[in-house]
C-alpha positions, 0 to 999 in steps of 0.5 A: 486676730485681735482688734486694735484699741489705741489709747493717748491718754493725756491733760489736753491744756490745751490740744494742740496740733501736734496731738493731733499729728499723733493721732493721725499718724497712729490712724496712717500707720496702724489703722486700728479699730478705734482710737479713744483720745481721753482728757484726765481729770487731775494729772498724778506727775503734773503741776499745771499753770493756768488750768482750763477746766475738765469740761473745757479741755473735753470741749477742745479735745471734741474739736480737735480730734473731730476729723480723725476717723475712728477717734472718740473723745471719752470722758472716763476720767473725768467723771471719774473724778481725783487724780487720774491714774493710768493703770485704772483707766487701762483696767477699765479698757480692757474689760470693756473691749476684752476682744481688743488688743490696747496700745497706749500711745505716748510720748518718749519722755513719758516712758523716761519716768514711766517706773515713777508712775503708780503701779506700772506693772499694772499698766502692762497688764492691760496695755502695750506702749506705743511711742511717738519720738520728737524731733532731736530725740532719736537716741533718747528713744532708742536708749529708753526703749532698751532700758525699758524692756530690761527693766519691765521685759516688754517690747514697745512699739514706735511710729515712725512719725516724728513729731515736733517739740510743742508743749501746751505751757508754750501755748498757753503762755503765747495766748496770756501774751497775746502772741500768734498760735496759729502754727500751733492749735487747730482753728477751732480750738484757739476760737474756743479758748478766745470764747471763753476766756481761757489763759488770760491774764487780766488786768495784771497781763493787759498792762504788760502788753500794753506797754512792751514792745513785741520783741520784749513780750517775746522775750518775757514768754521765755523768761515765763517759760523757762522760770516756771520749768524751773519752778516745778523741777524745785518746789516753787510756786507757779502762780508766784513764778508766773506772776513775777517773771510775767512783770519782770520788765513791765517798767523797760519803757515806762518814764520816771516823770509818770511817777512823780511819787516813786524814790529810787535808790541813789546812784543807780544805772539807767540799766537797771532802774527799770527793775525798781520802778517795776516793782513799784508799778507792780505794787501801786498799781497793779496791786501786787503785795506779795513781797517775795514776787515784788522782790523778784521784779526789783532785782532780776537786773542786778541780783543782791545777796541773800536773794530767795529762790524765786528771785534766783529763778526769774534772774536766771531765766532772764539771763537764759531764755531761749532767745539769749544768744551770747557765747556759752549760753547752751552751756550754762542753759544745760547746766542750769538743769544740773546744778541750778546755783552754778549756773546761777553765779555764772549767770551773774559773771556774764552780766557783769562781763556784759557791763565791762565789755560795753564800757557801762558804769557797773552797780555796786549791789551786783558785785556785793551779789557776786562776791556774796554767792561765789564764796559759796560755791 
């Protein structure tokens, strides 16, 4: 009988305890004979925001994993070099553990896309998948394993753990917010990226901390959140997404009389005046001269016509993060995956609903907004 190798391939950006709940579930459930956790160099399906370094995730994952028996941290990947292509890697495992039976540990929407990755025929050569669900995926995994075994004829494995739903773009925005991760990341990994500096948004984030209120960082983490998962499901620049819905509300409780030199437009509502100061503020001084972000931040309240797909984004979010509420909001969220610009108008209908429904003076420049998009529907 085979030893059992298990392999949880992946970028580590950074671990976080879920990672490492897998792995300890694979070590409960399986007992294999080794475990090699190894960090990628450059991730082929991911565009990633903020990147820690190689040798910082190698670093965080050693610390991570360190109390899991039979785990190894490998730095195959990384000294690898280029783009980190799971076929090579499975290759290379199963000629130095030839005597070993490989399961590539993963989670269910890995193997959603997993006919995507480059030769994945070749994987299954060498490897077998060995799926970890998250919570609320129960038929989504069932469904992708039926699809997967009659499209590749192989049966997969599943633990029987169920995870929690936990990306590192969470945590890395937490920590550039300096919101709590402590339910998040093992001890030691959130002091080394302290250490070190890691995710941290410099001048530009420091600002922002230093004058909103808790409640509204919270609220700018899920408007970052949701705008850069936008952002890559379109083409969009992250840095400019992260940038524009990072400050998007940096003005909220900032006073005119500061800025004795700011000029407003006329007639413009206190609701939405903050998002031209915020774009002067973001300018002058916080030196930002991107036009396309500035423009982002200056009508992410009011929208305007003819606005680019950066301002669409961050304006949508604003209205859609996960901390909205309001009636319909799940809708017109799923929605926005399915038809973007839809959910984009119906977004605008909904704040200026808002405006009606509180009795509120209503911008003009909104209604141009409205009727500017909803011909073209």
């Amino acid at each position: 009988m085979k030893k059992k190798l298990v392999f949880f391939g992946g970028t580590f950006d950074p671990p976080h305890i879920e990672h490492v709940k897998m792995v300890e579930a694979v070590e409960k459930e399986i007992s294999p004979d080794k475990i090699i956790i190894m960090p990628t160099f450059i991730p082929p399906h991911k565009k990633v925001f903020m990147p820690a370094s190689p040798k910082n995730r190698l670093e965080m994952c050693k610390i991570a994993f360190a109390k899991i028996n039979g785990a190894v941290v490998s730095d195959y990947e990384i000294k690898q070099k280029g783009k980190s292509f799971s076929y090579l890697t499975v290759k290379h495992l199963a000629e130095e553990y030839s005597d070993y039976e490989i399961l590539f540990l993963m989670g269910t929407d890995m193997l959603s896309s997993f006919h995507t990755w480059k030769n994945p025929t070749e994987i299954l050569k060498f490897a077998t998948p060995l799926l970890c669900q998250r919570q609320g995926e129960d038929k989504t995994a069932v469904e992708s394993k039926e699809e997967f075994f009659k499209k590749f004829g192989v049966k997969i494995g599943c633990l029987n753990f169920v995870g929690k739903d936990l990306s590192s773009t969470q945590i890395k925005i937490k920590k550039l917010l300096k919101l709590s991760v402590d339910d998040s990341l093992i001890f030691g990994v959130n002091e080394y990226i302290d250490r070190h500096f890691l995710y941290n948004g410099g001048k530009i984030a420091d600002f922002v901390i230093s004058n909103l209120t808790e409640k509204r960082l919270v609220h700018t983490k899920g408007v970052i959140e949701l705008a850069l998962r936008y952002a890559k499901a379109f083409g969009v620049s992250l840095k400019k997404t992260l940038k524009a819905s990072l400050l998007h509300d940096v003005a909220k409780y900032l006073s005119l009389s500061d800025y004795p030199e700011f000029v407003p437009p006329k007639a413009v509502p206190s609701q939405v005046m903050h998002q031209y100061l915020g774009a002067y503020v973001a300018e002058k001084e916080l030196g930002v001269k991107d036009k396309e972000v500035l423009n982002a931040i200056r009508y992410h309240t009011s929208a305007k016509p003819n606005m680019s797909l950066l301002a669409k984004i961050v304006f949508t979010a604003d209205m859609l993060e996960e901390g909205r509420t309001y009636d319909g909001v799940e809708k017109i969220r799923a929605l926005s995956f399915e038809d973007f610009d839809k959910a984009f108008i119906l977004s605008m209908q909904r704040s200026l609903d808002y405006v009606y429904e509180r009795g509120c003076e209503v911008y003009p420049l909104t209604l141009k907004a409205y009727e500017y998009y909803a011909k073209r529907k």
